[in-house]
C-alpha positions in Angstrom: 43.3 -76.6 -78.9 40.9 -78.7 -76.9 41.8 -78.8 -73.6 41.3 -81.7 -71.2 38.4 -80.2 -69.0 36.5 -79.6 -72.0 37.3 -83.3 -73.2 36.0 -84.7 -69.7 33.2 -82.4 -69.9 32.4 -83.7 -73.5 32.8 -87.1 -72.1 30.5 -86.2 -69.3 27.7 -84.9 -71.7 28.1 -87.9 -73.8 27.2 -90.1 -70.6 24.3 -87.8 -70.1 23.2 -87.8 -74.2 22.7 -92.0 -73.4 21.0 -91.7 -70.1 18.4 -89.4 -71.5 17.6 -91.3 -74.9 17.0 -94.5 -72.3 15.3 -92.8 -69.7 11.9 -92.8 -71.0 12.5 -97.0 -70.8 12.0 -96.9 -67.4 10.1 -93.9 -66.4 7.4 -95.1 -68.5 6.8 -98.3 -67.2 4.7 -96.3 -64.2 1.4 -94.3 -65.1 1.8 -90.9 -66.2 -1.9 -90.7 -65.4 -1.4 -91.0 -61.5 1.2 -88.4 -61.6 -1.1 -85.8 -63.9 -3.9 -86.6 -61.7 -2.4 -84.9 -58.4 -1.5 -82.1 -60.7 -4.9 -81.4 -62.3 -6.8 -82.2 -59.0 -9.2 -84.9 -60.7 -9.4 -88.7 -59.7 -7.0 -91.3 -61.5 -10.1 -91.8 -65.0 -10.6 -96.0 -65.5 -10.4 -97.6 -68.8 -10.7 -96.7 -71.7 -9.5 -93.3 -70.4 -7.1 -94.4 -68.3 -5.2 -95.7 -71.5 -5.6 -92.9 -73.4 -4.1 -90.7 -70.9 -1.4 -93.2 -70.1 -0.7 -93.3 -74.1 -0.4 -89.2 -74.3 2.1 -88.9 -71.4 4.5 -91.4 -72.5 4.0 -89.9 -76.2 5.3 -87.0 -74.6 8.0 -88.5 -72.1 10.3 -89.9 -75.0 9.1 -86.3 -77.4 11.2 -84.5 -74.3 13.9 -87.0 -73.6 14.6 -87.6 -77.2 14.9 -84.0 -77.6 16.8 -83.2 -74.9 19.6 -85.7 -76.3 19.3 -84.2 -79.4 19.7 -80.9 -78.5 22.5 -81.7 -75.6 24.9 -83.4 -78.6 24.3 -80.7 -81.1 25.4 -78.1 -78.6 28.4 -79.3 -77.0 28.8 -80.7 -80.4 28.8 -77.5 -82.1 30.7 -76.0 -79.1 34.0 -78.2 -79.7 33.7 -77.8 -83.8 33.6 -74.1 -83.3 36.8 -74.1 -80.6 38.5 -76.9 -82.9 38.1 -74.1 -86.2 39.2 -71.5 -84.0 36.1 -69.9 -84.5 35.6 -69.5 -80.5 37.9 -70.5 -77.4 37.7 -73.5 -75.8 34.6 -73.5 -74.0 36.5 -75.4 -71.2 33.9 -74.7 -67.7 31.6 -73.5 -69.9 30.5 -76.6 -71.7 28.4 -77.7 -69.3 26.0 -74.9 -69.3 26.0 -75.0 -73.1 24.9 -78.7 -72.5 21.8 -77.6 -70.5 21.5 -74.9 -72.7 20.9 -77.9 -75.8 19.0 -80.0 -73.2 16.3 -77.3 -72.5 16.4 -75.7 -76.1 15.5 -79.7 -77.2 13.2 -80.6 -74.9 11.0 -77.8 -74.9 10.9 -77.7 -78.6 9.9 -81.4 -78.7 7.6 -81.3 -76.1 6.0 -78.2 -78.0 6.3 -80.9 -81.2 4.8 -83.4 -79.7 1.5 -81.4 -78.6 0.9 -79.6 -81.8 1.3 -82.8 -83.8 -1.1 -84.6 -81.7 -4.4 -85.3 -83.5 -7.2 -86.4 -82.3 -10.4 -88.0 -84.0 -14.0 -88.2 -83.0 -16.4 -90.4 -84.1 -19.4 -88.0 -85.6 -22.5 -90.9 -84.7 -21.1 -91.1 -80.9 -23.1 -89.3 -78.5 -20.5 -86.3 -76.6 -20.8 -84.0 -74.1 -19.6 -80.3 -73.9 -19.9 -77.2 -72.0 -22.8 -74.8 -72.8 -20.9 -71.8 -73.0 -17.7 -71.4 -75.7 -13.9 -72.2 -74.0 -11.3 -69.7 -74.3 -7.7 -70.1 -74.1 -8.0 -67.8 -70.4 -10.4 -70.8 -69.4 -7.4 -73.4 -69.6 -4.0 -72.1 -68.8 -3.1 -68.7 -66.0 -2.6 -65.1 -67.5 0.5 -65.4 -65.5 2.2 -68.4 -67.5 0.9 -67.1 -70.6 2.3 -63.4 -69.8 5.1 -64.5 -68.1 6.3 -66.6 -71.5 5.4 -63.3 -73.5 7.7 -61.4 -71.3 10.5 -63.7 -71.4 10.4 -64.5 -74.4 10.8 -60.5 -75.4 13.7 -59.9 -72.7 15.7 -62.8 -74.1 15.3 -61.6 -77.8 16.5 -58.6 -75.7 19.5 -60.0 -74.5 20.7 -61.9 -77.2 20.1 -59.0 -79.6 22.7 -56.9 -77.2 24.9 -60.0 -76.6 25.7 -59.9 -80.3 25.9 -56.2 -81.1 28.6 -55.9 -77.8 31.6 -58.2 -77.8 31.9 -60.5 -74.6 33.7 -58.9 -72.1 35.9 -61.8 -71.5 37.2 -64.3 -74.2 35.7 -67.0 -72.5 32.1 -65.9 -72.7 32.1 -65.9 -75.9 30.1 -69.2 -76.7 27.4 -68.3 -74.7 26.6 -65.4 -77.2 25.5 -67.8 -80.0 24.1 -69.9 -76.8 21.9 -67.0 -76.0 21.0 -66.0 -79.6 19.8 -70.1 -80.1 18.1 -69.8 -76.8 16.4 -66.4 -77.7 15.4 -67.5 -81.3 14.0 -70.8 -80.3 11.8 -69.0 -77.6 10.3 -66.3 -80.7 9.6 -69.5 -82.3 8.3 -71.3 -79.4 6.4 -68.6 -78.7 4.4 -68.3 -82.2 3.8 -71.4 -82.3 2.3 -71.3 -78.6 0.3 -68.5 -79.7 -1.1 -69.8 -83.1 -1.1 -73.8 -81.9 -2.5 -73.6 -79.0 -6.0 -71.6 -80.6 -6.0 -73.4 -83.7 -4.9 -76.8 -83.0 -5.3 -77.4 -79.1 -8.5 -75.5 -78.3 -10.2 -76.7 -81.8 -9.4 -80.5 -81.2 -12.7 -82.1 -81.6 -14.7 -83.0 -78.2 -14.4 -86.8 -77.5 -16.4 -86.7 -73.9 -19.2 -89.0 -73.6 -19.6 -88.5 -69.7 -18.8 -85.4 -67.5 -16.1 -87.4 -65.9 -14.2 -87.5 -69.3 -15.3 -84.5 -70.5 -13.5 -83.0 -67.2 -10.3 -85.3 -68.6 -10.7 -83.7 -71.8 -9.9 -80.3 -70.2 -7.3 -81.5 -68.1 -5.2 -82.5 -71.1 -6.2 -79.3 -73.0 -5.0 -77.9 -70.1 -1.8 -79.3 -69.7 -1.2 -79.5 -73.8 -1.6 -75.3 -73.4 1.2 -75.2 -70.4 3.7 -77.2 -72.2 3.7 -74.9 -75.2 3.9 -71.6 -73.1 6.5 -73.1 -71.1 8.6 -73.7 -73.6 9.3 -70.0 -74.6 9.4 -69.3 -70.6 12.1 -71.5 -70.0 14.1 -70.6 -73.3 13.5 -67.1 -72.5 14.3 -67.2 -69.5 17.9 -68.8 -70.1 18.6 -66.3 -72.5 17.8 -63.7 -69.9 20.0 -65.0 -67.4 22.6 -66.1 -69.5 23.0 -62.9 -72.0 23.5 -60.8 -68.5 27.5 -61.9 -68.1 27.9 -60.9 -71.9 25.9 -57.7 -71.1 28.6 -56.2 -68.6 30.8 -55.2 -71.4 29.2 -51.2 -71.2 30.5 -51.7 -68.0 33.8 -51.9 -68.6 33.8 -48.2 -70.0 32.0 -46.9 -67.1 32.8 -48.3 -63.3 36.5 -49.6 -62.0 36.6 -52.7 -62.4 35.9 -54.3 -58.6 32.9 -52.3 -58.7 32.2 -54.7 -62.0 31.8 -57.7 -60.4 30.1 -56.3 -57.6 27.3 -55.2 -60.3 27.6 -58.6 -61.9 27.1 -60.8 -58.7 24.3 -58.1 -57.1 22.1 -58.7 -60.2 22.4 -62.4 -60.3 21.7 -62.6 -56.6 18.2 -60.5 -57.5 17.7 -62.2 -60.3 17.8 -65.6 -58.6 15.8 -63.5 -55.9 12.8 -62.9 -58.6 13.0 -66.3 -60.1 12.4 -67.9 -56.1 9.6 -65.5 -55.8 8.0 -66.0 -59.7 7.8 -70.0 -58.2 6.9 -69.4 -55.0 3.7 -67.5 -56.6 3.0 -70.1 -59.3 3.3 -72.9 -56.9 0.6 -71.3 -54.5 -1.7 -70.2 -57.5 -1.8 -74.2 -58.5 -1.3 -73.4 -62.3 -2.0 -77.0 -62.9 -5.4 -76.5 -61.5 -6.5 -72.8 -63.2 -8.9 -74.7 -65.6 -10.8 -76.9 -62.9 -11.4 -73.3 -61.0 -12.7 -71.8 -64.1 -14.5 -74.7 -66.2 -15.6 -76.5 -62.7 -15.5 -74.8 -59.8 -17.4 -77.0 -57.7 -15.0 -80.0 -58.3 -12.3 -77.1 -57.3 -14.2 -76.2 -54.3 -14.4 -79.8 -53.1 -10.8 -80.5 -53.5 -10.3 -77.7 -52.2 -12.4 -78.7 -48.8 -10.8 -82.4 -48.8 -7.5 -80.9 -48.7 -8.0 -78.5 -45.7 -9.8 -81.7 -44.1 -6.4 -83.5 -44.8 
């Protein structure tokens, strides 16, 4: 039986299904090139660039909000099916974490979709410009994003692996198991194909650079191509992290009285939310956008750098 929470809830992510489908009708009516610009550190490009850029961001605006939608309905979707078979309870409070859950599992999988399915062409009788040395993937993206998604990404398949050999502790946890298993398994796969895509398909995209100026463009985008496929398993395996842990309590149970449960339960979420604060304070200050200008052109860093302290 389908209680009427869950049905305003389901109403609720139905509203929120629509607004992200149509969001991308209004968001990209403004450049996406201004806003990458202040994240990569480089001057707004002019046209032709400036279009291109422009093109690539909105590709990857409705890529995201298409997914998200996607994801959001088949979640809360499969959520009531599953209470209305009696397979689970009613998910009731729940749903709307299992709705961020589908919004985050589908827009991180789409935006990884819509980078590796980018191609690009290069006409072979134009004259290009490239760096004299050979580009890594450590050139373009910080050891700390790419670690960080690797680490995730294993604690999740951690959690969700537990999460289904223990039963939930409480009856109404139990959607979030199959929440955390999706969340775990799309970061493996997100993951992999971070790992293989972003060496064989982003870092081998032909050079289309006829100036420095673009050819500092064409690492931006590189750049920001590599961070949206690592984020995704960071972000998926990151919810699975934190969402497995209420499941994981169940050895609990058969060890500690039971107000010294819930004291456990709230004491690691607080640290938990403690290390995420301090995993984005870090990233903020280390400017991950900007890790490729300091390493492929460090004296466009350094001058940012000096305008900014002038500022």
């Amino acid at each position: 039986m389908i209680s009427t929470t869950t049905l305003g809830w389901a109403a609720a992510m139905g509203v929120l299904a629509v607004v992200a489908a149509v969001a991308p009708l209004v968001t990209t009516r403004r450049s996406p090139a201004a806003r990458l610009s202040r994240t990569v550190g480089l001057m707004p490009p002019e046209q032709p660039l400036l279009g291109v850029v422009d093109r690539r961001g909105r590709r990857l605006i409705r890529w995201q909000s298409t997914g998200g939608a996607l994801g959001l309905v088949a979640t809360v979707g499969g959520a009531l099916l599953a209470a209305l078979t009696g397979l689970t309870p009613d998910p009731a409070t729940l749903l709307p974490w299992i709705g961020f859950a589908g919004i985050l599992i589908g827009g991180s999988l789409a935006a990884l979709l819509a980078v590796v399915s980018d191609r690009t062409t290069a006409d072979p009788t134009t004259p290009r410009v490239a760096h004299t040395r050979a580009v890594r993937l450590r050139d373009y993206i910080d050891p700390l994003e790419v670690n960080g998604a690797r680490v995730l990404a294993a604690l999740g398949t951690i959690a969700a692996v537990v999460a289904l050999a223990w039963p939930a502790p409480f009856a109404t946890l139990e959607p979030f198991r199959f929440v955390v298993a999706l969340s775990a398994a799309g970061a493996l796969a997100a993951l992999a194909l971070a790992e293989i895509g972003g060496r064989r398909i982003v870092l081998a995209r032909p050079r289309t650079a006829d100036s420095p100026v673009a050819l500092a463009w064409d690492d931006a985008l590189r750049s920001a191509d590599l961070r949206t496929l690592f984020t995704a398993p960071l972000l998926l395996g990151l919810y699975a992290t934190i969402f497995g842990t209420p499941v994981l309590t169940t050895p609990l149970l058969e060890v500690l009285p039971e107000p010294w449960i819930f004291v456990a339960i709230n004491v690691g979420a607080y640290l938990g939310v403690a290390v995420i604060i301090a995993v984005v304070v870090i990233a903020l200050l280390r400017q991950p956008g900007r890790y490729y200008l300091k390493r492929l052109w460090p004296e466009v860093a350094a001058a940012a750098a000096l305008a900014g302290s002038a500022r």
